[in-house]
Backbone as a printed PyTorch tensor [residue, N CA C, xyz], in Angstrom:
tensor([[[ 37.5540,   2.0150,  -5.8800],
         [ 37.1510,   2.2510,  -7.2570],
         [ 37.1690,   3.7610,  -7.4830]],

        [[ 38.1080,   3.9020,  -8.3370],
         [ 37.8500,   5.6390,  -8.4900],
         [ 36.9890,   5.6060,  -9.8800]],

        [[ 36.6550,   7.1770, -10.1900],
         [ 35.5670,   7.6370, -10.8010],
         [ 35.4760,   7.1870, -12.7180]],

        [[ 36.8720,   6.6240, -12.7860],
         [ 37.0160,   6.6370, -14.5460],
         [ 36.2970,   5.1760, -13.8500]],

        [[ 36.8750,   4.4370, -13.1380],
         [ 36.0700,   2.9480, -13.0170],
         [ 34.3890,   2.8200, -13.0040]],

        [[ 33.8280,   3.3660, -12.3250],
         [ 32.5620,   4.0510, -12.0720],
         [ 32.1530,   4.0560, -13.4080]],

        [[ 32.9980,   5.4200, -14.7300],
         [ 32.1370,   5.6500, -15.2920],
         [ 32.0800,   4.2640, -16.1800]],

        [[ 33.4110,   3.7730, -16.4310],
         [ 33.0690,   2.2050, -17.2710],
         [ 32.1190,   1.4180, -16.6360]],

        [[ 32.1700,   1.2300, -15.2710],
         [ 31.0380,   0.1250, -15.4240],
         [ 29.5820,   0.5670, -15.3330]],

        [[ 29.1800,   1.9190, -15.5900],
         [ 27.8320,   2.3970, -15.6210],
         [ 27.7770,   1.9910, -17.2520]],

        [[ 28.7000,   2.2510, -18.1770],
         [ 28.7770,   1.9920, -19.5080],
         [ 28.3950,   0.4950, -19.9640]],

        [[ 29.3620,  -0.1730, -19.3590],
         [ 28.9020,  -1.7870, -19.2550],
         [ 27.3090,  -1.9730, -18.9900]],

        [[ 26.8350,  -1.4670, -18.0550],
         [ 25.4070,  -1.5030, -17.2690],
         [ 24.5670,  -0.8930, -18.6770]],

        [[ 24.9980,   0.0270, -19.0440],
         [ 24.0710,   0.9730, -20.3130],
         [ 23.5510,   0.4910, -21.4070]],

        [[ 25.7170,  -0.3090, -21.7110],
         [ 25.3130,  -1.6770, -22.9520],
         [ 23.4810,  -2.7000, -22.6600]],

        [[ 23.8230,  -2.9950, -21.4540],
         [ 22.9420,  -4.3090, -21.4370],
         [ 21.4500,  -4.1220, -21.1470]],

        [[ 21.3160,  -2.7800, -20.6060],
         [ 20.1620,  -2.7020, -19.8440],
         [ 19.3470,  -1.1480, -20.0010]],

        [[ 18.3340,  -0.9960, -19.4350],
         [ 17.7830,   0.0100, -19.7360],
         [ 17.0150,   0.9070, -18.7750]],

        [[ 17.0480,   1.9180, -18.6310],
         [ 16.6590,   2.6860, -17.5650],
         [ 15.2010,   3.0160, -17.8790]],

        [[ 14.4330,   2.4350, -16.0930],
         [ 13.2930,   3.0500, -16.6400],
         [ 12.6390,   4.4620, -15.2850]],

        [[ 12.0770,   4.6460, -15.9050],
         [ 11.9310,   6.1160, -14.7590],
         [ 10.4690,   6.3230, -14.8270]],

        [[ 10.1160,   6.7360, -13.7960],
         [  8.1610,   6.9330, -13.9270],
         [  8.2270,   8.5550, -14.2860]],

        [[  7.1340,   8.9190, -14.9360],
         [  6.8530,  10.4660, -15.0630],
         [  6.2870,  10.7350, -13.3550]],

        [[  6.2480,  12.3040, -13.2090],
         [  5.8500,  12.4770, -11.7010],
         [  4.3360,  12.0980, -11.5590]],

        [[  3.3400,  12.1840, -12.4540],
         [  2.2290,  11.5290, -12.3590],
         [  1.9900,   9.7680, -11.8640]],

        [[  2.9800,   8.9430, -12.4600],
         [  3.3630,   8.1010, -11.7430],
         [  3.5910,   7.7350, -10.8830]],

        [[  5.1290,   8.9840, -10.7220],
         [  5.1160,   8.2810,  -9.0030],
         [  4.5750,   9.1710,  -8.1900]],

        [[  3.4520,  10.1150,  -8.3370],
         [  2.6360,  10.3940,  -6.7200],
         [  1.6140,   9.6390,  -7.2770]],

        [[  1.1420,   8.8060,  -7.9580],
         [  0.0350,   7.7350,  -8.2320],
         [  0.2800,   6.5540,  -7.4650]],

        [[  1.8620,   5.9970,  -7.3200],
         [  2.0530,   4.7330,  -6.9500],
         [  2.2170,   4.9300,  -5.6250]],

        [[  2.7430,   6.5650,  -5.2870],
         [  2.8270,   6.5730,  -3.5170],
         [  1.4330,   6.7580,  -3.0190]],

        [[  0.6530,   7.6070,  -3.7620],
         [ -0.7230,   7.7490,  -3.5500],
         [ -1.3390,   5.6140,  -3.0060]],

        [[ -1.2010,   4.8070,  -4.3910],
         [ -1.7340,   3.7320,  -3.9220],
         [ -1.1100,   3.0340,  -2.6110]],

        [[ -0.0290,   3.0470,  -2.3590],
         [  1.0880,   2.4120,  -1.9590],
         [  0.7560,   2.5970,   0.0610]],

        [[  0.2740,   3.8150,  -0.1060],
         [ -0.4250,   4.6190,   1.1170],
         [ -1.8880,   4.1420,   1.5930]],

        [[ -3.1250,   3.8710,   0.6010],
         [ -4.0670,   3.6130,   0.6110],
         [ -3.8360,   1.9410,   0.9640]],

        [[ -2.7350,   1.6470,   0.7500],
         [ -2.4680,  -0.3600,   1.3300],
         [ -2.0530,  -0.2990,   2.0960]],

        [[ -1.9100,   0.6660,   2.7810],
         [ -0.8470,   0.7340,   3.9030],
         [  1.1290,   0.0900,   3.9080]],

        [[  1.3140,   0.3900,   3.2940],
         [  2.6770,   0.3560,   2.5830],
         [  3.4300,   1.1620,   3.5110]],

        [[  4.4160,   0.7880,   4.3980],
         [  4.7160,   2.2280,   4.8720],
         [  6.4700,   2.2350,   4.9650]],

        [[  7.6160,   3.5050,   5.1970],
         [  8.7800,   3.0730,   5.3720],
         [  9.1550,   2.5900,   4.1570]],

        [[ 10.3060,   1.7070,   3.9750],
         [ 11.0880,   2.1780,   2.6800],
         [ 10.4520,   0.8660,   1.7760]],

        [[  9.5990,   0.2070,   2.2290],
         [  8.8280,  -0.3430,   1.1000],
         [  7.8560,   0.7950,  -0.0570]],

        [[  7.9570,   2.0020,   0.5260],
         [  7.5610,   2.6020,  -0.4770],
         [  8.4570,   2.3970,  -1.5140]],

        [[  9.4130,   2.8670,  -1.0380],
         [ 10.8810,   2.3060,  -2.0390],
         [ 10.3910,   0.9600,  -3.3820]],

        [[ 10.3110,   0.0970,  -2.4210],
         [  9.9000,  -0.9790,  -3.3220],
         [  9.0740,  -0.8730,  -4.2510]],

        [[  7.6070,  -0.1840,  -3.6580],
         [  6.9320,  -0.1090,  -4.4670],
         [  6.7960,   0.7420,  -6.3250]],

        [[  7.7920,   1.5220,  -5.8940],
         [  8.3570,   2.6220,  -7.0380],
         [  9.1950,   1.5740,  -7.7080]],

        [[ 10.1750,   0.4660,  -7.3630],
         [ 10.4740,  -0.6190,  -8.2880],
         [  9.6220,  -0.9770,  -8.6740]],

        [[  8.5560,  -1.8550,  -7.8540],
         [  7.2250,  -2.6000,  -8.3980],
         [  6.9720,  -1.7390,  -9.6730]],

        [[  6.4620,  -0.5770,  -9.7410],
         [  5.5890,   0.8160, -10.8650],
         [  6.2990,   0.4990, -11.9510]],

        [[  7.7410,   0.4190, -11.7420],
         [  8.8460,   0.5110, -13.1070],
         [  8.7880,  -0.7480, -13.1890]],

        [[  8.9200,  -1.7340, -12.6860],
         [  9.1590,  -3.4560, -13.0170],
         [  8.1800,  -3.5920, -14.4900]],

        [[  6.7550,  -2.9890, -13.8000],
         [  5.5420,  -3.0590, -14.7550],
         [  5.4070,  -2.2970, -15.9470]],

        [[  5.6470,  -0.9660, -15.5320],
         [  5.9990,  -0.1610, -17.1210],
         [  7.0340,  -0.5120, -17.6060]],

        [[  8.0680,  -1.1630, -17.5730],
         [  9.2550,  -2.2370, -18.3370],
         [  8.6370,  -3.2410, -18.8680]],

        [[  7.4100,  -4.1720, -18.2060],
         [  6.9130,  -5.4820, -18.9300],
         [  7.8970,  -6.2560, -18.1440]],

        [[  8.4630,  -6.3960, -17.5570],
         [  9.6060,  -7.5470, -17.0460],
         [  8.8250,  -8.8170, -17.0000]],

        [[  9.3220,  -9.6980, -17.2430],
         [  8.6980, -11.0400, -17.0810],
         [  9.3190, -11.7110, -15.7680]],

        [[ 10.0070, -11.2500, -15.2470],
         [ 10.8550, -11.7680, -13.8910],
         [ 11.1200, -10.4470, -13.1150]],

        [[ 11.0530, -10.5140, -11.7960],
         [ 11.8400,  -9.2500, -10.9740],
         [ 12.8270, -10.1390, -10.0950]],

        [[ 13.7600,  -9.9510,  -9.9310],
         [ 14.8520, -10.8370,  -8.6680],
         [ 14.8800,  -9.2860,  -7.9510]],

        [[ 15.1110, -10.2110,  -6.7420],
         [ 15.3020,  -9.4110,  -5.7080],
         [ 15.3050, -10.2400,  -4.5080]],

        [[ 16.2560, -10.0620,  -3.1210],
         [ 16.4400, -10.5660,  -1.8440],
         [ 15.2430, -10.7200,  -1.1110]],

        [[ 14.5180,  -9.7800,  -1.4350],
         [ 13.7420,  -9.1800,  -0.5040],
         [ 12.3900,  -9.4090,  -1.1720]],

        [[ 11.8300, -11.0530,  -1.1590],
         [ 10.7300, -11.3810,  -1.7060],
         [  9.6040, -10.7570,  -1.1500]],

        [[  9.5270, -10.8320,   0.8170],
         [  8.4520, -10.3460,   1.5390],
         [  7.9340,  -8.9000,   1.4060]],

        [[  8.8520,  -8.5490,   0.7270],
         [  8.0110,  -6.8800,   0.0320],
         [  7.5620,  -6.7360,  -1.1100]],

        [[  8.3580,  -7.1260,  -1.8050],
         [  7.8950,  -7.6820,  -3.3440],
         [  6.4930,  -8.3440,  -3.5330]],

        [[  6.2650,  -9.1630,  -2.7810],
         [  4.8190, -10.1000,  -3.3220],
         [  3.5270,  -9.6860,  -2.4080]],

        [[  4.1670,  -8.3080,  -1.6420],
         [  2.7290,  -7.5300,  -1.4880],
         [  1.8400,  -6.9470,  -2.5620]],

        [[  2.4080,  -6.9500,  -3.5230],
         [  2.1980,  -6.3790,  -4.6730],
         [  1.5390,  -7.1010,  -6.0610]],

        [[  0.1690,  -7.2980,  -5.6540],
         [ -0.3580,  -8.7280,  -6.6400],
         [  0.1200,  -8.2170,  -7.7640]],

        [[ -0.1110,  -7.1220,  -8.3720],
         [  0.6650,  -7.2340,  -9.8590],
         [  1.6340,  -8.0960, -10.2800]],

        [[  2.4360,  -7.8020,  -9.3880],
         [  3.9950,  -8.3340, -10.1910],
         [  4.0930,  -9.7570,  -8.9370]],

        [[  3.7110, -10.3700,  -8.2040],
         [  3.4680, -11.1120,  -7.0680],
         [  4.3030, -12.4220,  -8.1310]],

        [[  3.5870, -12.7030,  -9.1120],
         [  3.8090, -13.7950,  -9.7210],
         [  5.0880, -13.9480, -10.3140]],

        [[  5.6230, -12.5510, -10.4610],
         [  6.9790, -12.3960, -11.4610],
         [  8.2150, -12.4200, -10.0950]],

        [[  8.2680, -12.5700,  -9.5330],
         [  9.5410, -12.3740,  -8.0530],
         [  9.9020, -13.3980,  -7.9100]],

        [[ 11.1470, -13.5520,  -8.2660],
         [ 12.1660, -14.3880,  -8.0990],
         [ 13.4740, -14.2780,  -7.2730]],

        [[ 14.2240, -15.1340,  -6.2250],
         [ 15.1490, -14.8680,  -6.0200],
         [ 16.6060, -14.7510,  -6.8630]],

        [[ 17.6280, -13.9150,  -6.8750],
         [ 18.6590, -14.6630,  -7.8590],
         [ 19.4600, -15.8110,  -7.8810]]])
């Protein structure tokens, strides 16, 4: 895939969907909690999805990787596989 391909299908992606991003208060809040659960390794990762899943409102999260996902009572209920 070279780079004109790239930029169309980020365009395609742009059409449909929406980027969400935490302010930095956010995310040293969610690594801050994420730490205090003992969260450790690239489920922090996750957990910075989890932060945005929630400031989006998503009513569903898919993802492979349920056993990291539903550490997270917030969104616990919303994890779905695809």
């Amino acid at each position: 895939m070279d780079g004109n391909e790239v930029l169309l299908m980020i365009g395609d992606i742009l059409e449909k969907l929406s980027i969400v991003t935490l302010a930095a208060d956010e995310y040293v809040s969610t690594i801050h909690d994420a730490a205090r659960d003992g969260v450790t390794g690239a489920t922090i990762y996750d957990a910075l999805l989890a932060r945005c899943a929630i400031k989006a409102q998503a009513d569903v999260i898919y993802t492979w990787n349920l056993k990291h996902f539903q550490q997270f009572p917030e969104i616990r209920s919303r994890v779905r596989t695809p």
